[in-house]
SERO-4910 file (N, C-alpha, C, O; in steps of 0.05 Angstrom, whole numbers):
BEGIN
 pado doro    nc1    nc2    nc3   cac1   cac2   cac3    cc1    cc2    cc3    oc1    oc2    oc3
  Unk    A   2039   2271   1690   2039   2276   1662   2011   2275   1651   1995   2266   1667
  Unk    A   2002   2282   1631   1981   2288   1625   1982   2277   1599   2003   2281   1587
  Unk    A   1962   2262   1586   1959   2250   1558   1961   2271   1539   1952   2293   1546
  Unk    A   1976   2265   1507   1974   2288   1490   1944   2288   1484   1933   2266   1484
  Unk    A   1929   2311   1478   1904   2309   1472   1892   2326   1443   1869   2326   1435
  Unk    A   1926   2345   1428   1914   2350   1410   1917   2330   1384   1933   2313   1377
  Unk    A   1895   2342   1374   1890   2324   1348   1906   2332   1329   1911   2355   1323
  Unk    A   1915   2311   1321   1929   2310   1284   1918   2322   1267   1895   2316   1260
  Unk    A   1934   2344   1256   1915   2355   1221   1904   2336   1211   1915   2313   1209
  Unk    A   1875   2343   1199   1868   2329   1180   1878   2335   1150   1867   2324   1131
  Unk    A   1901   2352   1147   1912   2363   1113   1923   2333   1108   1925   2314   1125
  Unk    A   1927   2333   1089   1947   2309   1076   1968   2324   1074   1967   2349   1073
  Unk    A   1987   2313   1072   2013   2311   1072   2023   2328   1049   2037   2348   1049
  Unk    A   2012   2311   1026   2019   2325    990   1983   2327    988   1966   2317   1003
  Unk    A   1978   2348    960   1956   2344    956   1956   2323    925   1975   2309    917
  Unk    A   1935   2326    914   1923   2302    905   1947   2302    879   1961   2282    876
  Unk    A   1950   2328    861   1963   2331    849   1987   2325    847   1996   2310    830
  Unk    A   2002   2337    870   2024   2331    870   2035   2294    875   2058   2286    873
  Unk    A   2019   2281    881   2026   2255    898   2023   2244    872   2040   2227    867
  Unk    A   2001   2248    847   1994   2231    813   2020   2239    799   2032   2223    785
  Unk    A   2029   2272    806   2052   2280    789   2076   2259    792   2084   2245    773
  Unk    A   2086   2259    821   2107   2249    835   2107   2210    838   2124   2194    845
  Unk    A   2079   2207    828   2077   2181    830   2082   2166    796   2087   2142    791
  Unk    A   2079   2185    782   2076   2175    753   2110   2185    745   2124   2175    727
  Unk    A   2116   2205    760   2156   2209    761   2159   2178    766   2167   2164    747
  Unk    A   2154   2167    790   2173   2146    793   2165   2124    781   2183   2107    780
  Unk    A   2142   2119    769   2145   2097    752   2155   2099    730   2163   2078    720
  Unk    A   2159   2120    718   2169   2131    693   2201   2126    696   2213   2117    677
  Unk    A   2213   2133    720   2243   2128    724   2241   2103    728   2261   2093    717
  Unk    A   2224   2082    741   2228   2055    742   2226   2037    715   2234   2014    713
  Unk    A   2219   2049    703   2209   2040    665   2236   2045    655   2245   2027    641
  Unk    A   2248   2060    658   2278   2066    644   2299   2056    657   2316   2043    646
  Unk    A   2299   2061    679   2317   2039    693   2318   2018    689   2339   2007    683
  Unk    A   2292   2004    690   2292   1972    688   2307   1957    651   2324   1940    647
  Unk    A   2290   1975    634   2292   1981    612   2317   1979    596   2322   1966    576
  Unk    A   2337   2001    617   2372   1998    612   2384   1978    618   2403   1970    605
  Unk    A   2375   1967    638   2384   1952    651   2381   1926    634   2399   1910    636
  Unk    A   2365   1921    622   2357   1894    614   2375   1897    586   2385   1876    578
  Unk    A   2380   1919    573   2394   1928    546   2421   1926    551   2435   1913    536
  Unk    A   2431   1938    575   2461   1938    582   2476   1922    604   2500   1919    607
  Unk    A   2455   1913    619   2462   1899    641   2483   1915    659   2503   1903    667
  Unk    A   2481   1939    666   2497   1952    678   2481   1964    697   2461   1975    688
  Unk    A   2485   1965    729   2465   1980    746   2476   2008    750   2458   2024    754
  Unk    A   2507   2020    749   2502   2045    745   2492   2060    718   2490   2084    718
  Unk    A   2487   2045    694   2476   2059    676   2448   2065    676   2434   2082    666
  Unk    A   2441   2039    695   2411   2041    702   2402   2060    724   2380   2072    721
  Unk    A   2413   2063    740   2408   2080    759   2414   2104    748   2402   2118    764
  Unk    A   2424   2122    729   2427   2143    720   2404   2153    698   2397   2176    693
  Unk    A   2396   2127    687   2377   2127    671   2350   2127    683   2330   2137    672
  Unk    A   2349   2117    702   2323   2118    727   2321   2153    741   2302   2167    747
  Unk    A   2340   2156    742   2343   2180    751   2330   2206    735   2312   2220    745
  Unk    A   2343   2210    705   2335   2226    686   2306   2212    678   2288   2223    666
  Unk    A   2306   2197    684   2272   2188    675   2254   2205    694   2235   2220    690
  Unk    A   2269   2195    721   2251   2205    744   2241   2240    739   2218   2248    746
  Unk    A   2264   2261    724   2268   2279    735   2247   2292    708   2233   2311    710
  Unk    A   2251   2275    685   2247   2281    657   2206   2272    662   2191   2291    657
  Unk    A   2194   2247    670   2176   2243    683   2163   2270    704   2140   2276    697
  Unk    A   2170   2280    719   2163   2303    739   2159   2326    722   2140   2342    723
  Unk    A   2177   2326    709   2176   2355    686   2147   2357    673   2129   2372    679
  Unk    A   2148   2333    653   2126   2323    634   2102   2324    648   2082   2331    635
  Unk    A   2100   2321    664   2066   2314    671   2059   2342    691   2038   2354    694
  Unk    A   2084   2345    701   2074   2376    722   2069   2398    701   2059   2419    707
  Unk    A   2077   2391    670   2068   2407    653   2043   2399    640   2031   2416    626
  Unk    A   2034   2378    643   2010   2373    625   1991   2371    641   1971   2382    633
  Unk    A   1989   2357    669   1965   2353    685   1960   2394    693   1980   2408    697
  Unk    A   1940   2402    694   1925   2424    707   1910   2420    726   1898   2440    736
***
């Protein structure tokens, strides 16, 4: 057998953009989740609310960041 010898891309995975977009989605769904949760004490209301945050978050900023 012979050692693998080629090299790994140097690309990233996401670029810079997308990873600030997708990263400020999920805190944004984690802010509303937590949020409901503390208001209703219910975890599927929170998780639905985490959710639409998440999706409502991705929207918002993939429209405003350039």
């Amino acid at each position: 057998m012979t050692p693998n010898t080629q090299q790994p891309s140097s690309q990233p995975l996401l670029g810079l953009r997308s990873t600030i977009v997708l990263l400020l989605g999920v805190l944004t769904g984690i802010g509303a989740g937590v949020l409901t949760y503390l208001n209703q004490r219910s975890l599927p209301a929170a998780a639905l609310a985490a959710g639409a945050g998440f999706g409502a978050g991705v929207l918002f900023f993939h429209t405003i960041i350039s």
